[in-house]
C-alpha positions in Angstrom: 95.6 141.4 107.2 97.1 138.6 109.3 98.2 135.9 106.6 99.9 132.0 106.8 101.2 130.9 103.9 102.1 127.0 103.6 103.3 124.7 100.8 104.5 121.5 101.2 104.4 120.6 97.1 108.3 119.8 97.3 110.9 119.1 99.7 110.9 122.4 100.9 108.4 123.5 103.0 107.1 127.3 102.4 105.8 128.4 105.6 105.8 132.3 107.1 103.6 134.8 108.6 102.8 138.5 106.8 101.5 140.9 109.4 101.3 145.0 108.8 104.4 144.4 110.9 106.6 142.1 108.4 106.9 139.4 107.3 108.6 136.2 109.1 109.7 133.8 106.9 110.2 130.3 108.3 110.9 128.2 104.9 113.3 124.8 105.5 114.6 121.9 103.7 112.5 119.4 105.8 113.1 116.3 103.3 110.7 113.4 104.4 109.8 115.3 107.7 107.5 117.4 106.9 105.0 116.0 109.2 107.1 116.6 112.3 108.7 120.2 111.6 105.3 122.2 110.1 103.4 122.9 113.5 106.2 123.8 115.0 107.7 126.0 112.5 104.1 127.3 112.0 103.7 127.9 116.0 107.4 129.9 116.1 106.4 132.3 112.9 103.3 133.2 114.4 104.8 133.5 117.8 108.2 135.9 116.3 105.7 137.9 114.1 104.0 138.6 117.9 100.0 137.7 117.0 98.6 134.5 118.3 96.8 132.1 116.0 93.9 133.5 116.8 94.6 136.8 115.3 95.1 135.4 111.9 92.3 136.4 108.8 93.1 133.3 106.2 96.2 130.6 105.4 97.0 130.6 102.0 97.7 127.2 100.5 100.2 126.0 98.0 97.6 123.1 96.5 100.0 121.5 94.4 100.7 119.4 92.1 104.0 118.1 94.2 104.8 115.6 96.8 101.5 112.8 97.5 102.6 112.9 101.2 103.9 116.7 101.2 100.2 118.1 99.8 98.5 115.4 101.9 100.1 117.1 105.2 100.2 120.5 104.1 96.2 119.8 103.4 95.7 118.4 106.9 97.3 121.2 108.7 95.7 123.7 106.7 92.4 122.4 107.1 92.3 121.8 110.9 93.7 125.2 111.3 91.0 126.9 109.2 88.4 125.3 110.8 89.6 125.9 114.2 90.1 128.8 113.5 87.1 130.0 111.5 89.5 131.6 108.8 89.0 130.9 105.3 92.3 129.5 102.9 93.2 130.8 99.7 94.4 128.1 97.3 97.3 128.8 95.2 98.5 126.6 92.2 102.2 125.7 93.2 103.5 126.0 89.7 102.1 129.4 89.4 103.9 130.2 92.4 107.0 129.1 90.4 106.4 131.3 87.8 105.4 134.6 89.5 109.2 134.9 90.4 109.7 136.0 86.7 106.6 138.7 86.5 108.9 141.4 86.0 109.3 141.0 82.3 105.2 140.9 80.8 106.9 140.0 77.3 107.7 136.5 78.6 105.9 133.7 79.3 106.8 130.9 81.8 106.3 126.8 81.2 106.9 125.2 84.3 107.3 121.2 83.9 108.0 119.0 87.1 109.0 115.5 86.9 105.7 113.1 87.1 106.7 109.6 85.7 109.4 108.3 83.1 109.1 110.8 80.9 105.9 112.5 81.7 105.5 115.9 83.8 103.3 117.6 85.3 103.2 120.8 83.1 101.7 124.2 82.9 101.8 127.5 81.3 101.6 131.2 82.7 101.9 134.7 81.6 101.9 137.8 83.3 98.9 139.7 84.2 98.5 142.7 86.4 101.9 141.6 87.8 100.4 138.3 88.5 101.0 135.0 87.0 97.8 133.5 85.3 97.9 130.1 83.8 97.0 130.1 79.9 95.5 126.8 79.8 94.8 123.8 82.5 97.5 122.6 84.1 97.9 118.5 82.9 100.6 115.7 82.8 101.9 115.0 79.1 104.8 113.3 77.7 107.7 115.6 77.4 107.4 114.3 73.2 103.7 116.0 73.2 103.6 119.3 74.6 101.4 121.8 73.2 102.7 124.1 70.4 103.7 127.8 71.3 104.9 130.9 70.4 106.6 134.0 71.9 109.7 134.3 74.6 109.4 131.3 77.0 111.5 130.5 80.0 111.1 127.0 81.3 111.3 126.1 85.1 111.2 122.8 87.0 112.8 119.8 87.2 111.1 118.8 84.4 113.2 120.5 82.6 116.3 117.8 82.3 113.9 116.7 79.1 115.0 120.1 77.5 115.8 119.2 73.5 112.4 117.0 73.9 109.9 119.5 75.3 111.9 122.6 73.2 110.8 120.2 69.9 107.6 119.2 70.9 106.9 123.0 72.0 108.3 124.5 68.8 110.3 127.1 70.6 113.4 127.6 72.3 113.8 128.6 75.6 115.4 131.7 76.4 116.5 130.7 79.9 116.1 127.2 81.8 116.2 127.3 85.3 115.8 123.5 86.5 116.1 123.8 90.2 113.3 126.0 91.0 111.0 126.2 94.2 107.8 127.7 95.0 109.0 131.0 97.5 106.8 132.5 100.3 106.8 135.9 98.9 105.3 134.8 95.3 102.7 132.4 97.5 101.5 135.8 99.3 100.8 137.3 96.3 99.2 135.3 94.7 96.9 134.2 97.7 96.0 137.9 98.4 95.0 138.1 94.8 92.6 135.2 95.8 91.6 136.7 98.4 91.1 139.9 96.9 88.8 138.5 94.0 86.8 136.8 96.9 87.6 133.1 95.8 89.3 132.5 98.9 87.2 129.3 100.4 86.1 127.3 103.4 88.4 124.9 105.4 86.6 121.8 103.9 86.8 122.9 100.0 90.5 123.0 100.9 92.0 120.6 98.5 95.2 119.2 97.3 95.5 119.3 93.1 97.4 115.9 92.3 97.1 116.1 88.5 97.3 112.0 88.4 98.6 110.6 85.3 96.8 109.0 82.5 97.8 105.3 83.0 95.3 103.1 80.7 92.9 103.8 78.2 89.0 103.4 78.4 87.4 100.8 76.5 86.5 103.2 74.0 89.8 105.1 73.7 91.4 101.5 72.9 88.9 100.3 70.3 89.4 103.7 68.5 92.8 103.0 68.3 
């Protein structure tokens, strides 16, 4: 099978090729530019893995959350490939993508939190499945003072993670390991997108879609007279 794999979620843009052949890995630091370097990056990977665009079977998608403008591109691209193509795209959560770097220990469990707004981030939790990362509840924003109670061996990854004594308290745990400069990598997107594929929830170029996890900024009427 003939894969892209893309994610634009940070300032990093994952992008390669996997081919029976190899895999061609053409991941950069683009910064603000993402819009200018992903065709062409895209374009040189397929070119150096020697298949045309034509010969590809699906794009796997990092679908965020991340970057507004980042997941906005990544989305466009993805899509007008796909349906150009005729290919379908396997959506992959990006912070499950962080975590399936650590699937080598299935005692452990991974909370990825990535700075959303003052001190709220987006966060989410995975453990380890099959050697696959699986989330163990819906991925949300929450203040780093309200994170859900846990139990077990956690590492925590993300930026997110400057707010360590708070989410630590308001988790109930310590961490056994903090890595706070983290990125999705192409290797851990191609997993987890062939595991998409593989289940069959791979999905059309137009149910392609970016997951922005927007945060909560006022109340409903009801909410407020509640309170």
């Amino acid at each position: 099978m003939n894969l892209l794999a893309l994610d634009t979620s940070t300032d990093t843009a994952i992008i390669g090729v996997a081919t029976e052949g190899g895999l061609i890995d053409r991941t950069t630091a683009t910064g603000r530019s993402h819009s200018r370097d992903i065709l062409p990056l895209v374009e040189s990977a397929v070119e150096e893995a020697g298949i045309s665009l034509t010969d590809l079977d699906a794009i796997v998608m990092g679908q965020g959350p991340g970057s507004f403008t980042g997941l906005r591109i990544a989305v466009g691209v993805v899509q007008g490939l796909a349906y150009g193509l005729d290919i379908p795209v396997a959506p992959v959560s990006s912070m499950a993508c962080m975590a399936q770097r650590y699937c080598n220990d299935n005692d452990v469990k991974v909370a990825v939190a990535l700075t959303a707004r003052l001190t709220e981030v987006f966060y989410g939790t995975y453990s380890f499945t099959g050697n696959l990362a699986r989330g163990t509840a819906e991925e949300r924003v929450v203040d780093v003072s309200a994170a859900p109670q846990q139990e077990g061996t956690w590492i925590g990854i993300g930026s997110g993670w400057t707010f360590r004594e708070e989410l630590e308290t308001s988790m109930g745990v310590t961490m056994q390991q903090v890595v706070i400069e983290s990125k999705p990598r192409l290797a851990d997107l191609l997993t987890l997108g062939r595991a998409v594929i593989e289940a069959g929830n791979a999905v059309t170029a137009e149910k392609a879609e970016p997951v922005y996890l927007r945060e909560k900024v006022a109340e409903t009427t009801a909410e407020r007279n509640q309170a």
